[in-house]
C-alpha positions in Angstrom: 13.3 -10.3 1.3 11.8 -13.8 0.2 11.7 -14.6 -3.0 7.7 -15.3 -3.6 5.1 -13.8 -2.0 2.0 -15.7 -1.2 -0.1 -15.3 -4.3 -3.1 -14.0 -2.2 -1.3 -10.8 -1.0 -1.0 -10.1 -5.7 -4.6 -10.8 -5.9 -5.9 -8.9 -2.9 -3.4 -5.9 -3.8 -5.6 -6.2 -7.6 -8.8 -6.5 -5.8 -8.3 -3.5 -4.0 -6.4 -1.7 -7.2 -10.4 -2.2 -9.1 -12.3 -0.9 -5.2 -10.1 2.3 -5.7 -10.8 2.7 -8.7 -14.8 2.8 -8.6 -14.9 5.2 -5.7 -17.2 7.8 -7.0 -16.1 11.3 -7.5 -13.2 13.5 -9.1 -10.4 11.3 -10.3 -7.3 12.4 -7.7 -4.4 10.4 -6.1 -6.8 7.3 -5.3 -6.3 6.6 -8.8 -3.0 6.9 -9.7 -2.2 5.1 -6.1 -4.4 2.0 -7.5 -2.5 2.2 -11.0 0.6 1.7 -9.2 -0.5 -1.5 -7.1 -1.6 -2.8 -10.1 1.9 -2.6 -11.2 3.0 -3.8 -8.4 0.4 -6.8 -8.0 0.9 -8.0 -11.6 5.0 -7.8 -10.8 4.2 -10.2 -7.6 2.3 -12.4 -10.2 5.1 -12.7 -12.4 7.4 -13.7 -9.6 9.5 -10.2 -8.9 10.3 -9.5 -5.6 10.5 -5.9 -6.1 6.9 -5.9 -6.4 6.3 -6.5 -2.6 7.8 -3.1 -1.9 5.4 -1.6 -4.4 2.5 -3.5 -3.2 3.7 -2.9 0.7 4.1 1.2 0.3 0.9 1.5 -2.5 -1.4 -0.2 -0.1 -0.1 2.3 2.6 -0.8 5.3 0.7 -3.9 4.4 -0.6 -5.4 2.9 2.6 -4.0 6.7 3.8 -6.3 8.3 1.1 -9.3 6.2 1.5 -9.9 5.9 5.6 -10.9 9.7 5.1 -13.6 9.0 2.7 -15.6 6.4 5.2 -14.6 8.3 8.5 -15.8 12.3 7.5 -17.4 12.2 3.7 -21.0 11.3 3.2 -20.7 9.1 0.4 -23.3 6.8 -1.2 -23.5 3.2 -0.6 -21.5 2.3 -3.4 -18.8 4.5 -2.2 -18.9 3.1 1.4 -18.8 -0.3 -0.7 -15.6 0.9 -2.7 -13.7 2.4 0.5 -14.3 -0.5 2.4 -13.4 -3.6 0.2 -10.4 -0.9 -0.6 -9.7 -1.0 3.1 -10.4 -5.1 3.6 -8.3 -6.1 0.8 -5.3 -3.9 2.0 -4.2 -6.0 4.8 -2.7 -8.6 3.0 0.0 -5.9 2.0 0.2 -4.3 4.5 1.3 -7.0 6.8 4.0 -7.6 4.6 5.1 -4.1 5.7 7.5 -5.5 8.3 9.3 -7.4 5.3 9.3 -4.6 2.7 10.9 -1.8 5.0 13.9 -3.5 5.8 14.0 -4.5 2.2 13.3 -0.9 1.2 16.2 0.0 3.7 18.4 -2.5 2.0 18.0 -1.1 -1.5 18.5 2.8 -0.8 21.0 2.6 2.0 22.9 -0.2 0.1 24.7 -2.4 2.8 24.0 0.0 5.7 25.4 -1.1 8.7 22.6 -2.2 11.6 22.5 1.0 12.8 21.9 2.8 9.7 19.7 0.4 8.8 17.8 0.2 12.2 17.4 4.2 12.0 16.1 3.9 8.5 13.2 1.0 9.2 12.3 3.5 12.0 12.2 6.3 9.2 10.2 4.4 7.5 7.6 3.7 10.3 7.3 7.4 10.8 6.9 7.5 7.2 4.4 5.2 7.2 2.5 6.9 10.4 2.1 10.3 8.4 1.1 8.6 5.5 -1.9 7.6 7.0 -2.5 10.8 8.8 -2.1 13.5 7.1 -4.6 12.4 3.8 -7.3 13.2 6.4 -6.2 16.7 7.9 
């Protein structure tokens, strides 16, 4: 994994962090996903590469629980507002996906060969698939 991320992909990751947390309604795992990229933003910032995984896997789960939101719930403008600049300012991270998962592969597997480590990045893309599927069933 590179050593700095661009500093835009820390301050969209924040950006979105604040969207998820205005979304109107019960407090739930929208929240505590948004906590965690905060963590994970603010570790970018400081220059930790570990935070690129957080920020990479965070933005996956929360874009996971907030596509439902604009696609079935009738929520008010300033909810539609939330959800989508929640959405928006989730790419950033998530096109660093195809950096963090061999990086995530790296750290749990611990020197896997490229066939353990192929079969886990794949793992992870399945991962990654329910992640954003299941939230809305």
């Amino acid at each position: 994994m590179e050593q700095h991320s661009p500093w835009w992909v820390s301050v969209s990751a924040l950006l979105g962090a604040i969207a998820a947390l205005a979304l109107p309604g019960p407090t739930g795992p929208a929240t505590a996903i948004a906590s965690v990229l905060v963590i994970g933003a603010l570790a970018l910032l400081a220059g930790h590469s570990w935070g690129l995984l957080v920020v990479a896997a965070a933005n996956l789960l929360l874009v996971g629980h907030v596509w439902p939101v604009l696609a079935f719930e009738g929520a008010s403008t300033l909810g539609y507002v939330a959800a989508s600049t929640a959405l928006v300012s989730a790419l950033p991270g998530l096109t660093r996906l195809g950096v963090a998962m061999p990086a995530l592969v790296d750290v749990v597997l611990d020197r896997p060969s490229e066939r353990a480590r192929s079969a886990g990045v794949a793992a992870c893309h399945v991962g990654a698939v329910l992640a954003l599927v299941l939230p809305a069933l």
